[in-house]
DOTOR-793944 format. One record per residue: residue in three letters; residue number from 0; x negated, y, z negated of N, C-alpha, C, O in turn. Coordinates in steps of 0.1 Angstrom, whole numbers, plus 5000, padded with zeros to 4 digits. Atoms other than C-alpha are relative to their C-alpha. Example, Ala and Ser with C-alpha at 12.3 -4.5 7.8 and 13.67 -1.06 7.14 Angstrom:
BEGIN
@r->ALA; k->0; n.xx->4991; n.yy->4988; n.zz->5000; ca.xx->4877; ca.yy->4955; ca.zz->4922; c.xx->4991; c.yy->5012; c.zz->5000; o.xx->4981; o.yy->5012; o.zz->4993
@r->SER; k->1; n.xx->5009; n.yy->4989; n.zz->5000; ca.xx->4863; ca.yy->4989; ca.zz->4929; c.xx->5008; c.yy->5011; c.zz->4992; o.xx->5003; o.yy->5022; o.zz->4991
This chain:
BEGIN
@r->UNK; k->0; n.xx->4991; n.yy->5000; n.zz->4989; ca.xx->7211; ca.yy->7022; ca.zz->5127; c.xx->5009; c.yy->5013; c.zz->4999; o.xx->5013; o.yy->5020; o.zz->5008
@r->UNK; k->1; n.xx->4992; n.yy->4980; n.zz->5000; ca.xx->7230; ca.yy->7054; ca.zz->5113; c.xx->4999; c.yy->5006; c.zz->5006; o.xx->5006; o.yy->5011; o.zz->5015
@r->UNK; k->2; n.xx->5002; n.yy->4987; n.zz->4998; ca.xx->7205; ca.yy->7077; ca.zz->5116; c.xx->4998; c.yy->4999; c.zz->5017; o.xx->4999; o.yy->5009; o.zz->5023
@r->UNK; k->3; n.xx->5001; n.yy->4997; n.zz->4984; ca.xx->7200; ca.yy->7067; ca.zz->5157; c.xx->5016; c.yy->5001; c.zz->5002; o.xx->5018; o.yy->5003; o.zz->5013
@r->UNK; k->4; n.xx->4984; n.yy->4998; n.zz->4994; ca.xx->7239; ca.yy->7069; ca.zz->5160; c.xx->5001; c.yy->5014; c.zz->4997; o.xx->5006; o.yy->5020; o.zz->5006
@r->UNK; k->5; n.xx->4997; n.yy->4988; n.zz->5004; ca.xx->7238; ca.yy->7103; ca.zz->5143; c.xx->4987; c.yy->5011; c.zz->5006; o.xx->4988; o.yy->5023; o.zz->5006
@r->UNK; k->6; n.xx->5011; n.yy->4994; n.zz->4992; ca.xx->7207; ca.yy->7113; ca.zz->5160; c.xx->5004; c.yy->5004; c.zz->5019; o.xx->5002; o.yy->5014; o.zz->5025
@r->UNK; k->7; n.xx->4998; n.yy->5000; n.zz->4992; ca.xx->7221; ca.yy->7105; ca.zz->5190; c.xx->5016; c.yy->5009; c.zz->5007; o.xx->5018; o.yy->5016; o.zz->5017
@r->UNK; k->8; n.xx->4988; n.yy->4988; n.zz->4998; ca.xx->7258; ca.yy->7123; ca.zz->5188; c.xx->4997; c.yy->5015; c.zz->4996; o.xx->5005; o.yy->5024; o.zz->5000
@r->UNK; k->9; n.xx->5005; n.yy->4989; n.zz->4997; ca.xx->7237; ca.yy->7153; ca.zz->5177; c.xx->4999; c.yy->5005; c.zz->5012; o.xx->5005; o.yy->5016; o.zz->5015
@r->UNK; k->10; n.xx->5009; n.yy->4999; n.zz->4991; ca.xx->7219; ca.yy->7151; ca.zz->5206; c.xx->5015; c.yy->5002; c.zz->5013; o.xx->5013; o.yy->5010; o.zz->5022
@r->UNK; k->11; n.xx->4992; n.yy->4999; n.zz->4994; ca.xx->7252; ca.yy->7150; ca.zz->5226; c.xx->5009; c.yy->5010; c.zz->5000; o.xx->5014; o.yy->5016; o.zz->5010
@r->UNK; k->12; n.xx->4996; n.yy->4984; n.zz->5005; ca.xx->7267; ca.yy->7177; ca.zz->5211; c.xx->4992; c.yy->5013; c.zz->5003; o.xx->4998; o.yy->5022; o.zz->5008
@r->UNK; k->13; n.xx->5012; n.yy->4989; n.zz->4995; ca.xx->7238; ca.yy->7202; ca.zz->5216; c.xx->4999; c.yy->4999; c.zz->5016; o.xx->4997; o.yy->5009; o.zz->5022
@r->UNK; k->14; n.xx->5000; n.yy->4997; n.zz->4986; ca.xx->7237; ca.yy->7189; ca.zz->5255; c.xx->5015; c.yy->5004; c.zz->5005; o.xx->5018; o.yy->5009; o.zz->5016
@r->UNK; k->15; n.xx->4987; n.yy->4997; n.zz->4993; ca.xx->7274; ca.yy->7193; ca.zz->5256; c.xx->5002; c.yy->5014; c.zz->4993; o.xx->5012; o.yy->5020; o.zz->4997
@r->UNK; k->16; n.xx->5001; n.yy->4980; n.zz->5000; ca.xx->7271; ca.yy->7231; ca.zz->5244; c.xx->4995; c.yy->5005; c.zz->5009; o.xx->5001; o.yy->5016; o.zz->5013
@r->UNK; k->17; n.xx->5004; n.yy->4994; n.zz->4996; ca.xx->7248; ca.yy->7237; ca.zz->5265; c.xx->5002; c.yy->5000; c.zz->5013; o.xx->5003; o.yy->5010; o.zz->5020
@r->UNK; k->18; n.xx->4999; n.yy->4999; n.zz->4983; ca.xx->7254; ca.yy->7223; ca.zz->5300; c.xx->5014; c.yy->5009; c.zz->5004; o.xx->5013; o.yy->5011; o.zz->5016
@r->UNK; k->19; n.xx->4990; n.yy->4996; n.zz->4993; ca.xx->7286; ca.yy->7240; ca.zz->5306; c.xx->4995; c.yy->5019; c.zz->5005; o.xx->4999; o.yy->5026; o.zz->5014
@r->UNK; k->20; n.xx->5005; n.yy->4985; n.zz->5000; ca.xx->7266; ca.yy->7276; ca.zz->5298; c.xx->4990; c.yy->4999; c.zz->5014; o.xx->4988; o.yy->5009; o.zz->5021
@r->UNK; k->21; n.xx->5010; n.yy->5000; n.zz->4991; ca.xx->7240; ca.yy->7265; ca.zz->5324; c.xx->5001; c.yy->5005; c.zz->5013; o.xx->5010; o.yy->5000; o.zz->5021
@r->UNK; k->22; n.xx->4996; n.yy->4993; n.zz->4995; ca.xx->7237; ca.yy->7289; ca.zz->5348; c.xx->5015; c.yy->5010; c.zz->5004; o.xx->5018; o.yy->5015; o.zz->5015
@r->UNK; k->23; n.xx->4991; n.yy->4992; n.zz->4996; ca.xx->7267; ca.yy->7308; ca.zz->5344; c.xx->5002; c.yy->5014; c.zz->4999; o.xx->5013; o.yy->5020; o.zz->5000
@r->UNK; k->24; n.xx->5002; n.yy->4986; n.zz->4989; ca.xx->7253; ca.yy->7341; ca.zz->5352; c.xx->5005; c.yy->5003; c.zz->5015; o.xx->5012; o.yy->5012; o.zz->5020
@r->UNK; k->25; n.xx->5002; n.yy->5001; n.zz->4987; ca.xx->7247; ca.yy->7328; ca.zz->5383; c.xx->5018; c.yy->4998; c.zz->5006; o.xx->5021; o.yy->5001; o.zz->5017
@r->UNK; k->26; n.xx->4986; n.yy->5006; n.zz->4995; ca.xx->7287; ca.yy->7316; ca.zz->5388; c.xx->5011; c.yy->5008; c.zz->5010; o.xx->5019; o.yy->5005; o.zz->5019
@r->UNK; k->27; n.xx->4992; n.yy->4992; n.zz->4990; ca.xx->7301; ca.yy->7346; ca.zz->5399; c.xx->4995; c.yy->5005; c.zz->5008; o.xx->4983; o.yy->5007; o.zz->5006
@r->UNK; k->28; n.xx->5005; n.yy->4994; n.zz->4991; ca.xx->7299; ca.yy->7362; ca.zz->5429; c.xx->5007; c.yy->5011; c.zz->5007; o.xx->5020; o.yy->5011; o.zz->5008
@r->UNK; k->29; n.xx->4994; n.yy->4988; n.zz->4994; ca.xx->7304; ca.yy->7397; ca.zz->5448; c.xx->5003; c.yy->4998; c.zz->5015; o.xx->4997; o.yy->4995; o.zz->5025
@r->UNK; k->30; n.xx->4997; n.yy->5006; n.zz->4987; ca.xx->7324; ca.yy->7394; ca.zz->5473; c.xx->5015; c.yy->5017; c.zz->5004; o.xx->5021; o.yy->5025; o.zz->4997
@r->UNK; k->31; n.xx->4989; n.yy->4992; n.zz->4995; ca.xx->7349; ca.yy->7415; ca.zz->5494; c.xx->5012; c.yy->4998; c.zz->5012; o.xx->5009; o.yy->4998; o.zz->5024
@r->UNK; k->32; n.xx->4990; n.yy->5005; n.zz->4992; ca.xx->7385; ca.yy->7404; ca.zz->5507; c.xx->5001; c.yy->5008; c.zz->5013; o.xx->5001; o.yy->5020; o.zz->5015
@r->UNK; k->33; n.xx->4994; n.yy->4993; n.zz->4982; ca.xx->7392; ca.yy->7408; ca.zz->5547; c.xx->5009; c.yy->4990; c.zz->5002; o.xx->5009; o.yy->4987; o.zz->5014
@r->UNK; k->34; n.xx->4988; n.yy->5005; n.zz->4996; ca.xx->7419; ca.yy->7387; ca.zz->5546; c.xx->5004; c.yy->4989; c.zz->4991; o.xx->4995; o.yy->4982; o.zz->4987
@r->UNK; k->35; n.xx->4995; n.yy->5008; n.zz->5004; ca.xx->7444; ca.yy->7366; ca.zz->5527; c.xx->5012; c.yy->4992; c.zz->5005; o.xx->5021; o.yy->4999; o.zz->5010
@r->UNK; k->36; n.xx->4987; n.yy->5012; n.zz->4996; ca.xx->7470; ca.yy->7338; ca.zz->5536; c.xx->5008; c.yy->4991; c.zz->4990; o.xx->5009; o.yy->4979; o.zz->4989
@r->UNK; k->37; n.xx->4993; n.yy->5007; n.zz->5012; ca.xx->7489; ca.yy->7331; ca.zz->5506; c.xx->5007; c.yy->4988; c.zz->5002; o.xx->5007; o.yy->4980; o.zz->4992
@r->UNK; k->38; n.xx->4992; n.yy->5009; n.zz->4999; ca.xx->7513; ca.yy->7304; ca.zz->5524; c.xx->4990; c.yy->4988; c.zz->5001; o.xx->4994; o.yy->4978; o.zz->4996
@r->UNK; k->39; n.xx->5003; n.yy->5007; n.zz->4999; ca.xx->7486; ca.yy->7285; ca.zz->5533; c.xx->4986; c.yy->4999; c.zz->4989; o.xx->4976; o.yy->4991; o.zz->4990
@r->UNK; k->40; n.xx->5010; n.yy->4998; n.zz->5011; ca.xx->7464; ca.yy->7294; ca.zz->5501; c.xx->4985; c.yy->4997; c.zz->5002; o.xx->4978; o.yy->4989; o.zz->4997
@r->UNK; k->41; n.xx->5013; n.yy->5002; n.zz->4995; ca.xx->7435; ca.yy->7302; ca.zz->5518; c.xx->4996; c.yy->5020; c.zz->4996; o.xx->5004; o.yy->5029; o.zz->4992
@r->UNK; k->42; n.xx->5001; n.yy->4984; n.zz->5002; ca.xx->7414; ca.yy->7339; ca.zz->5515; c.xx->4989; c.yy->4997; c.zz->5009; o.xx->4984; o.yy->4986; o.zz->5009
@r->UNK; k->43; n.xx->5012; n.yy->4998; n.zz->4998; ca.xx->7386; ca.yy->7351; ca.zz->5537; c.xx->4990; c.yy->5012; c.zz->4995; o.xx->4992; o.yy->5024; o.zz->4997
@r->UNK; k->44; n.xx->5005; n.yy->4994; n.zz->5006; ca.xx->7358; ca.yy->7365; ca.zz->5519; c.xx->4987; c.yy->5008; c.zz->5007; o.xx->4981; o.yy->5000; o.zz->5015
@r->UNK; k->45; n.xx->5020; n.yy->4998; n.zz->4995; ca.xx->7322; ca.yy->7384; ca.zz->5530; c.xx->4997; c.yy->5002; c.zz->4984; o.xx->5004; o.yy->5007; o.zz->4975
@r->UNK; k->46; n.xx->5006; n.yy->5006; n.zz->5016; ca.xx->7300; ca.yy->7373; ca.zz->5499; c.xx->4988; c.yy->5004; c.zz->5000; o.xx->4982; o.yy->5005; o.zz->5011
@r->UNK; k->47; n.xx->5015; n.yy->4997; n.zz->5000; ca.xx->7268; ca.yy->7383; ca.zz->5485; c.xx->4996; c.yy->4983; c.zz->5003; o.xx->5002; o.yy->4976; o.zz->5010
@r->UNK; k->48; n.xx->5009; n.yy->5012; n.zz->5001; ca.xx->7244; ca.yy->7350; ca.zz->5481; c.xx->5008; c.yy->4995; c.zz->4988; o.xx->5012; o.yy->5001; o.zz->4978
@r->UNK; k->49; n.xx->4991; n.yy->5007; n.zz->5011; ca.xx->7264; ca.yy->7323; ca.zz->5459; c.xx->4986; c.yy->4993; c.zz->4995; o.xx->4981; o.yy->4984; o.zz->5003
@r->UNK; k->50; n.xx->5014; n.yy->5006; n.zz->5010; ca.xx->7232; ca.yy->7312; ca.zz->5437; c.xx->5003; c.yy->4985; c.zz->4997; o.xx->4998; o.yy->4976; o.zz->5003
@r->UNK; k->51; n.xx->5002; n.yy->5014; n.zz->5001; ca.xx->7243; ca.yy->7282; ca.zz->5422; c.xx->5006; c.yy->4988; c.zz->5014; o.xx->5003; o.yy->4976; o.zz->5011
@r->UNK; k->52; n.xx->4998; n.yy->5008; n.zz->4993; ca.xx->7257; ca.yy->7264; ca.zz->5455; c.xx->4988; c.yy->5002; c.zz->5013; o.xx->4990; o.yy->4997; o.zz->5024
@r->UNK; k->53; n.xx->5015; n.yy->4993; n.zz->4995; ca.xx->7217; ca.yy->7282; ca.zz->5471; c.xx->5010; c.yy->5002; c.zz->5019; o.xx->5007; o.yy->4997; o.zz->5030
@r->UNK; k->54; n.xx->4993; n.yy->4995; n.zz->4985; ca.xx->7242; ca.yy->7296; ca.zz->5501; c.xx->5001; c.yy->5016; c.zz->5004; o.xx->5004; o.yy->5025; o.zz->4996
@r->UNK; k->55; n.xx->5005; n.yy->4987; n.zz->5005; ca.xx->7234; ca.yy->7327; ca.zz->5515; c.xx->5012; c.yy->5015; c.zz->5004; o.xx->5023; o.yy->5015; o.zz->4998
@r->UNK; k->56; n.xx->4989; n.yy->4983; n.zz->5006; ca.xx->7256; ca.yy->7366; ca.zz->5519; c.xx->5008; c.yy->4990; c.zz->5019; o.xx->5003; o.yy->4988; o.zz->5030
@r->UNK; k->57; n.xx->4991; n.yy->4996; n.zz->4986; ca.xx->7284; ca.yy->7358; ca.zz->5547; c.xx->5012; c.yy->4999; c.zz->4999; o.xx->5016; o.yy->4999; o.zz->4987
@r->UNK; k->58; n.xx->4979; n.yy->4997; n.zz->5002; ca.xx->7325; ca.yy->7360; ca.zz->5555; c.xx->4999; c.yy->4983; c.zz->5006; o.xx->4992; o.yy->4978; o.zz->5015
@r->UNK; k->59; n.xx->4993; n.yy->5011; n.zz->5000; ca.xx->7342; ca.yy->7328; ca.zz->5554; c.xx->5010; c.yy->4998; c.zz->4993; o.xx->5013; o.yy->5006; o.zz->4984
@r->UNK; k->60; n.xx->4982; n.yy->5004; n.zz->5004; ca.xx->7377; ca.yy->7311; ca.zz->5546; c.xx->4995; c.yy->4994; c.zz->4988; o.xx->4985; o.yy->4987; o.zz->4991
@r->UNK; k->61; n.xx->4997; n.yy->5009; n.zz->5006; ca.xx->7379; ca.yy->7295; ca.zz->5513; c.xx->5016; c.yy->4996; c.zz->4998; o.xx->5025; o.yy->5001; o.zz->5004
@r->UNK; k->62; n.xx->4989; n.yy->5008; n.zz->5000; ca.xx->7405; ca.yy->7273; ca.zz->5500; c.xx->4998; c.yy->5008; c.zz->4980; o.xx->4988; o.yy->5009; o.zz->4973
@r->UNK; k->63; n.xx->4994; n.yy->4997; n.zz->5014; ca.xx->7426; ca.yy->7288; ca.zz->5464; c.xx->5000; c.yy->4988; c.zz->4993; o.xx->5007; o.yy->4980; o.zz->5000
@r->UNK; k->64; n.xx->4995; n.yy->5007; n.zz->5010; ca.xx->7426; ca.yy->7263; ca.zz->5436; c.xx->5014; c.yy->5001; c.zz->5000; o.xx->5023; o.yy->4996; o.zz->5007
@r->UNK; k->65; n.xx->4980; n.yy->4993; n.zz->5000; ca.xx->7460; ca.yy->7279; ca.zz->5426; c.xx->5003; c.yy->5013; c.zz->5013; o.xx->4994; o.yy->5021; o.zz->5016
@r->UNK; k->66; n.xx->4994; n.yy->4988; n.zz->4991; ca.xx->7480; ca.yy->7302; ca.zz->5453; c.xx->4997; c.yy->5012; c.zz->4994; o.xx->4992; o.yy->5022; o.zz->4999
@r->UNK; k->67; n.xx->4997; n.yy->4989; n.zz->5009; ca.xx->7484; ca.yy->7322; ca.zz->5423; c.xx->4988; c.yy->5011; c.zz->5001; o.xx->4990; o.yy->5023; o.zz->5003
@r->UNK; k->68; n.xx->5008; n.yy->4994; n.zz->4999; ca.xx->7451; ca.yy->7333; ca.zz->5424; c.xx->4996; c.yy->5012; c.zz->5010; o.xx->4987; o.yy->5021; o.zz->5009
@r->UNK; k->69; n.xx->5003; n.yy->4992; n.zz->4990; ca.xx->7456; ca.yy->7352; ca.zz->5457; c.xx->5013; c.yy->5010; c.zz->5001; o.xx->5015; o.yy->5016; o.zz->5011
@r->UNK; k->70; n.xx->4987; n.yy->4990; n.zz->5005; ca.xx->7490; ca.yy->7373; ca.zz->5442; c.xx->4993; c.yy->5013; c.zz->5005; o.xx->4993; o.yy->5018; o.zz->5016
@r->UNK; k->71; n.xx->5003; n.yy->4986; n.zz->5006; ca.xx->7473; ca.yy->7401; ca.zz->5431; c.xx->4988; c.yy->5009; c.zz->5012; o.xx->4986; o.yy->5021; o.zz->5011
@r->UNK; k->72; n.xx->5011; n.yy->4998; n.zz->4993; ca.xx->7446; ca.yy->7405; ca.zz->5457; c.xx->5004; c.yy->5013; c.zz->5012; o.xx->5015; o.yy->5017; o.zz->5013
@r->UNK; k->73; n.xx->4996; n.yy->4990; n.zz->4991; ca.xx->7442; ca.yy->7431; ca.zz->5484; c.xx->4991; c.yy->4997; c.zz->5012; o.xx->4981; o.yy->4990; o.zz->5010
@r->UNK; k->74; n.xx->5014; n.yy->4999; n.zz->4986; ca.xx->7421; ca.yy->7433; ca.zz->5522; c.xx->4997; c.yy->5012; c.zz->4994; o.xx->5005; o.yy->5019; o.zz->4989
@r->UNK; k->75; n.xx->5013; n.yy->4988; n.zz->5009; ca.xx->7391; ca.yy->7458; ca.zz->5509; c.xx->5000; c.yy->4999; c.zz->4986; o.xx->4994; o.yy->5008; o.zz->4980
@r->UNK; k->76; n.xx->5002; n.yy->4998; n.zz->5016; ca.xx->7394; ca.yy->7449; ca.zz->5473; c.xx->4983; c.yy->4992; c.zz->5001; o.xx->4978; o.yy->4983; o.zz->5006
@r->UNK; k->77; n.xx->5013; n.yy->5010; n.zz->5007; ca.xx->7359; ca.yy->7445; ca.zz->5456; c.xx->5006; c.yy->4990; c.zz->4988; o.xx->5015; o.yy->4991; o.zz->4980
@r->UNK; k->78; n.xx->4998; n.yy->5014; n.zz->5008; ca.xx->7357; ca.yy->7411; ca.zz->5437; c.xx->4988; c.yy->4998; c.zz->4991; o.xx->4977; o.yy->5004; o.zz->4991
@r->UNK; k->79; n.xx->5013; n.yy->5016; n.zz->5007; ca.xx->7335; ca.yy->7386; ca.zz->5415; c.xx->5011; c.yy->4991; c.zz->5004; o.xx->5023; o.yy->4993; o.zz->5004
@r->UNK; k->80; n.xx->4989; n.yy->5011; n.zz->4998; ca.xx->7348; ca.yy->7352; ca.zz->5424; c.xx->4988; c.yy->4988; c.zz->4998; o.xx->4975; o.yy->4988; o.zz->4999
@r->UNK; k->81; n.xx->5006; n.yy->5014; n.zz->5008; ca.xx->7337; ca.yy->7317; ca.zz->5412; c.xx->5004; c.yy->4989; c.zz->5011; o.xx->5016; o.yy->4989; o.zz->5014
@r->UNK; k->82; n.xx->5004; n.yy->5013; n.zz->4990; ca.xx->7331; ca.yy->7287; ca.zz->5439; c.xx->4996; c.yy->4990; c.zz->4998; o.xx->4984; o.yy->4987; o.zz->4996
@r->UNK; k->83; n.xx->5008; n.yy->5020; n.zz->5005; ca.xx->7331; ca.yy->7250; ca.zz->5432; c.xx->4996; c.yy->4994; c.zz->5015; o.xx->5000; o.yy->5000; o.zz->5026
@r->UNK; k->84; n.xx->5000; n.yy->5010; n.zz->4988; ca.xx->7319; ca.yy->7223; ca.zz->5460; c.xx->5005; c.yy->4990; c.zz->4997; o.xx->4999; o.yy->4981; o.zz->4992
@r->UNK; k->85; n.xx->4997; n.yy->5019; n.zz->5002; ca.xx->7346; ca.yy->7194; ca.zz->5459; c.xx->4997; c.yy->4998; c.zz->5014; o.xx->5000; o.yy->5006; o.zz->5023
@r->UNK; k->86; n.xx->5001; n.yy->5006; n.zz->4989; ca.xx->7335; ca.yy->7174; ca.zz->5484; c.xx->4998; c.yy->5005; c.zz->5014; o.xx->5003; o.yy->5000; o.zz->5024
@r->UNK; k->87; n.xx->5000; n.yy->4993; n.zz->4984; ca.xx->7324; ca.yy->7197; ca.zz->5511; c.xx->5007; c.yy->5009; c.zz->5001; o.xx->5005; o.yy->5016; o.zz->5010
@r->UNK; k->88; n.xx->4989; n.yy->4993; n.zz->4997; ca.xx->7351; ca.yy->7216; ca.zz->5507; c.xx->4999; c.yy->5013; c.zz->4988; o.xx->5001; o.yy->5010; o.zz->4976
@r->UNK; k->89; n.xx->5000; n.yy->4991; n.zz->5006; ca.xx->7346; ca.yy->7253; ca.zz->5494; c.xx->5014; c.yy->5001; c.zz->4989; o.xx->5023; o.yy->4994; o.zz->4992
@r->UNK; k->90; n.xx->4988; n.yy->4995; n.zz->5010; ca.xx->7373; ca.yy->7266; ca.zz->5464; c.xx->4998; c.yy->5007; c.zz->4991; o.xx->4991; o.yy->5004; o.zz->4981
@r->UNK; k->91; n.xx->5004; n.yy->4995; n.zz->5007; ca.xx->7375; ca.yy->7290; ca.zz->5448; c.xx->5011; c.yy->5001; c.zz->4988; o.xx->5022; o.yy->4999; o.zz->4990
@r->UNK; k->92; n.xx->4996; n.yy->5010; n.zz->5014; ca.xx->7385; ca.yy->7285; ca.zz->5407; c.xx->5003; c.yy->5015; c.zz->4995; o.xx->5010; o.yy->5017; o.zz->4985
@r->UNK; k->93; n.xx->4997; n.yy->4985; n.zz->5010; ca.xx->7387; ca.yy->7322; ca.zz->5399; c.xx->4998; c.yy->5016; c.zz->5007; o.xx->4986; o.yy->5019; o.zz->5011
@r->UNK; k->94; n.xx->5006; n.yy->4989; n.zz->4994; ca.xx->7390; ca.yy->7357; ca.zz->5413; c.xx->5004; c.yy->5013; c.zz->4991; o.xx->5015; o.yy->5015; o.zz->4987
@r->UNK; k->95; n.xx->5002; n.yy->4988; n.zz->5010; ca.xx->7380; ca.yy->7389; ca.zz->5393; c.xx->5005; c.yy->5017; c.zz->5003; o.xx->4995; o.yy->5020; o.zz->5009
@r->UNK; k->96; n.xx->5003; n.yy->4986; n.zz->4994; ca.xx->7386; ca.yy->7426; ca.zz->5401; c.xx->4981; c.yy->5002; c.zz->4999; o.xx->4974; o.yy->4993; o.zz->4993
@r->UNK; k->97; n.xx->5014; n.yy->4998; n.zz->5003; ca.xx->7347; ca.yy->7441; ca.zz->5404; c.xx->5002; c.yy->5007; c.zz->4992; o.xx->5014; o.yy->5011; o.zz->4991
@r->UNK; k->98; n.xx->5003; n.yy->4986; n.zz->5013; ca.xx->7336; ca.yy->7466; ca.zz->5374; c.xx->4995; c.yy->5006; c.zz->5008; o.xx->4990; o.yy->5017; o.zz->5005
């Protein structure tokens, strides 16, 4: 009974290393600001192809996690930026300068 308890929190540990790495190449994306709305913590972006949510290159409004996130930002700045789907609803979790 051990070794399946210890076989098995192995086994949970090795999937919980790995799923968070899973695809996160794919996470960011190249994108370039044409517009921000800090009060209402919104940004409009034109985006390459967002891979992991299989959506393909266009401009649209997301929604900031944090306001904060859209401080620093500029209209024409190049980006990488990170996109969850809660519930339908685009957000973006992180935005980068480009290299």
């Amino acid at each position: 009974m051990n070794t399946l308890k210890n076989t098995l929190a192995i086994s949970m540990i090795a999937l919980g290393m790995t799923l968070p790495f899973s695809g996160f190449a794919q996470d960011l994306t190249d994108g370039e600001i044409k517009k921000v709305d800090l009060e209402a913590g919104k940004v409009t972006i034109k985006h390459g192809e967002i891979k992991h949510l299989e959506m393909p290159s266009m401009t649209m409004v997301f929604t900031a996690k944090n306001k904060n996130l859209l401080t620093d930002i500029k209209v024409g700045e190049k980006i990488k930026f990170m996109v969850i789907n809660e519930g339908g609803k685009m957000i973006v979790t992180d935005i980068q300068p480009a290299q």
